[in-house]
MARBA-3410 file (N, C-alpha, C, O; in Angstrom, 1 decimal):
62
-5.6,12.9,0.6,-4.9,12.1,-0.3,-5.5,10.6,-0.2,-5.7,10.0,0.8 ~ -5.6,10.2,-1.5,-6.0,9.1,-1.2,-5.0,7.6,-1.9,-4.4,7.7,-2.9 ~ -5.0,6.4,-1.2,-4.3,5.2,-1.9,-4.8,4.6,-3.3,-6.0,4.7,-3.4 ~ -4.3,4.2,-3.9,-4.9,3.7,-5.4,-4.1,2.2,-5.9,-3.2,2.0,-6.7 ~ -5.1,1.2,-5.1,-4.3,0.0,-5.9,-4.7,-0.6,-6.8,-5.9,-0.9,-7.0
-3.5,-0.9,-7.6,-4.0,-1.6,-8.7,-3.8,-2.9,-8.6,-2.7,-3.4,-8.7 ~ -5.0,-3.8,-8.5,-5.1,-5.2,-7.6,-4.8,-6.0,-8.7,-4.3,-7.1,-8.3 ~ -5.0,-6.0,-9.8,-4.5,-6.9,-11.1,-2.7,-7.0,-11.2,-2.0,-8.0,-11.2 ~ -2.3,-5.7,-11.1,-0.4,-5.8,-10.6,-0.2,-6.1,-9.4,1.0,-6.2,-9.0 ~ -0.8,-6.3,-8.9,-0.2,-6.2,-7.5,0.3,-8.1,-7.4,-0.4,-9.0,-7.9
1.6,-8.4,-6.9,2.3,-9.6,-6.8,1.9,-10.3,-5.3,1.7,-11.4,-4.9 ~ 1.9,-9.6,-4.9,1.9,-9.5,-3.3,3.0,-9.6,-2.6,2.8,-10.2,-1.5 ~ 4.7,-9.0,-2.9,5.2,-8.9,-2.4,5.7,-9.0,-1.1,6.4,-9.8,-0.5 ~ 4.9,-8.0,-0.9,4.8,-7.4,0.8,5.5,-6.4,1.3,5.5,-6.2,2.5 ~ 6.1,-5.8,0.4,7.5,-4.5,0.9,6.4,-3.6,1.3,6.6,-3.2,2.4
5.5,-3.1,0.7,4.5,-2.1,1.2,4.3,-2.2,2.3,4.7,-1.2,3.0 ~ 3.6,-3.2,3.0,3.0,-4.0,4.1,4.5,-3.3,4.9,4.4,-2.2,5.5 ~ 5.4,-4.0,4.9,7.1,-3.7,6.0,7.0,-2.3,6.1,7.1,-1.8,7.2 ~ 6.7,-1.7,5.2,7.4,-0.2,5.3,6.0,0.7,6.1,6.1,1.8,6.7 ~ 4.7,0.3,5.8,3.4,0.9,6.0,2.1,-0.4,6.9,0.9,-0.5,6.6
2.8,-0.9,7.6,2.0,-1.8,8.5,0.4,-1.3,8.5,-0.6,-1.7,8.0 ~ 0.7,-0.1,9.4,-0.3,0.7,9.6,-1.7,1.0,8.5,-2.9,1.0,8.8 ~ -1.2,1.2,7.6,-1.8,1.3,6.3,-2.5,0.2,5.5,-3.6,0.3,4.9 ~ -1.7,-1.0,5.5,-2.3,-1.9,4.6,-1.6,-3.6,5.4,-0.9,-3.7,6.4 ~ -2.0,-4.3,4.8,-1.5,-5.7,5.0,-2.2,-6.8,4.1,-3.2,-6.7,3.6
-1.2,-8.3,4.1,-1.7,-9.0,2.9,-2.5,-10.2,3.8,-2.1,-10.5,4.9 ~ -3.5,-10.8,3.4,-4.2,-11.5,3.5,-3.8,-13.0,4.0,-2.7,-13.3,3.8 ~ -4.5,-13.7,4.5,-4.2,-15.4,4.3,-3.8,-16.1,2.7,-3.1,-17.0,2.4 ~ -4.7,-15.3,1.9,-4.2,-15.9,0.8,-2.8,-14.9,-0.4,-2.6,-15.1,-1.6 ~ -2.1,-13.9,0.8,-1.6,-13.4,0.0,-2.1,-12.1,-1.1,-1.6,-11.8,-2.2
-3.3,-11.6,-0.7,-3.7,-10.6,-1.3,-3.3,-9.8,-1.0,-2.7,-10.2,-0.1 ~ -2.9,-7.8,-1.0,-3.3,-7.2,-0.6,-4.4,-6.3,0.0,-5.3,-6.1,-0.8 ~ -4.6,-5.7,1.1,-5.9,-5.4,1.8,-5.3,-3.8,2.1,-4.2,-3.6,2.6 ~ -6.0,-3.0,1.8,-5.6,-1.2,2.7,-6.8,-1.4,3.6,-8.0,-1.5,3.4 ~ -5.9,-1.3,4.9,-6.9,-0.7,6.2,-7.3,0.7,6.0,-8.3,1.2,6.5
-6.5,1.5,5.1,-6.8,2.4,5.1,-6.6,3.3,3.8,-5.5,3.5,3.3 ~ -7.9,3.8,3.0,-7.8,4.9,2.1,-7.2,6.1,1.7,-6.3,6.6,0.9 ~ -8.4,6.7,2.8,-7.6,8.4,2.7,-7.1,8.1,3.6,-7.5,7.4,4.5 ~ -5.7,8.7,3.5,-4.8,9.5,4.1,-4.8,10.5,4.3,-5.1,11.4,3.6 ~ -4.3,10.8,6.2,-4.4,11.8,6.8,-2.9,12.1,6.3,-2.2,11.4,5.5
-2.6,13.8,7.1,-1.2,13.8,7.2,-0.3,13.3,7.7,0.8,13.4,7.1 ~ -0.2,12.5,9.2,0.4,11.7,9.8,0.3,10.3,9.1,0.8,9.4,9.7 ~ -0.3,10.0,8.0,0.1,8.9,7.3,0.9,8.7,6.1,1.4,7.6,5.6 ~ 0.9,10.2,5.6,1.3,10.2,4.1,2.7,9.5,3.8,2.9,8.6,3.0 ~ 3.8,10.0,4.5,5.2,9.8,4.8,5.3,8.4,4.5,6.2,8.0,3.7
4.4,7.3,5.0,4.3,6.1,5.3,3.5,5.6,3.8,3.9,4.5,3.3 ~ 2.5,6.2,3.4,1.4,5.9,2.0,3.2,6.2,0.9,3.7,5.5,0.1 ~ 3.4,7.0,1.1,4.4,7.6,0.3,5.7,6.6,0.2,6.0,6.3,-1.0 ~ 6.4,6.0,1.2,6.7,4.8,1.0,6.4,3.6,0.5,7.3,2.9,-0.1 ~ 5.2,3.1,0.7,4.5,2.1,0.6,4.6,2.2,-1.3,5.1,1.3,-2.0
4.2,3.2,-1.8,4.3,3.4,-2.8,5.1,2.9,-3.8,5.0,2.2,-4.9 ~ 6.5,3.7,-2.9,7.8,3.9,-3.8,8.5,2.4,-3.8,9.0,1.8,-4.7 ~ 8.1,1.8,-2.4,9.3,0.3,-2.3,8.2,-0.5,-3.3,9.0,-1.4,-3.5 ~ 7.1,-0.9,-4.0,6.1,-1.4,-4.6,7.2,-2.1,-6.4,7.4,-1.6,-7.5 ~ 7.6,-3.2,-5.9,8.2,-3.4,-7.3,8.0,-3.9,-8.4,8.8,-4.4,-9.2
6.3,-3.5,-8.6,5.6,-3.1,-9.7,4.6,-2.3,-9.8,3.6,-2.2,-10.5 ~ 5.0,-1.5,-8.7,4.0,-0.1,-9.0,2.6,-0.1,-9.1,1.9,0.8,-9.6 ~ 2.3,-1.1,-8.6,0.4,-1.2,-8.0,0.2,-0.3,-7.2,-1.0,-0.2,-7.0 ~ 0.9,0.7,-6.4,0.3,1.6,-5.6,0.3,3.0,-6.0,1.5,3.2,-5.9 ~ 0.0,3.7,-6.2,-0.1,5.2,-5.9,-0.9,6.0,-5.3,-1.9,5.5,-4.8
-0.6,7.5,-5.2,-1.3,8.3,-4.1,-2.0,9.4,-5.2,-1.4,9.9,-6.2 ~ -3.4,9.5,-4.8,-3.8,10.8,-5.7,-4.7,11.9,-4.8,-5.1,12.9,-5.3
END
């Protein structure tokens, strides 16, 4: 599985970041960054959140 951001929507919230540390984090200037792509299975749970709390939907899993 892989993460899919869409860096033009993306606000920089940061709810993803809270819920998926592990996974991703926002920059000095407030960007979003994924440490990480594919997703293993021990991450999905966490990619799968990161997703859902996104409150405009810049992220998905494919």
């Amino acid at each position: 599985m892989e993460i899919i951001l869409d860096r033009p929507r993306c606000e920089g919230h940061g709810l993803c970041e809270e819920v998926a540390p592990q996974l991703m984090h926002l920059d000095d200037e407030g960007e979003l960054v994924l440490d990480v792509v594919h997703v293993n299975e021990d991450q999905l749970d966490a990619a799968k959140q990161a997703a859902r709390v996104c409150p405009v939907a810049a992220l998905r899993l494919a």
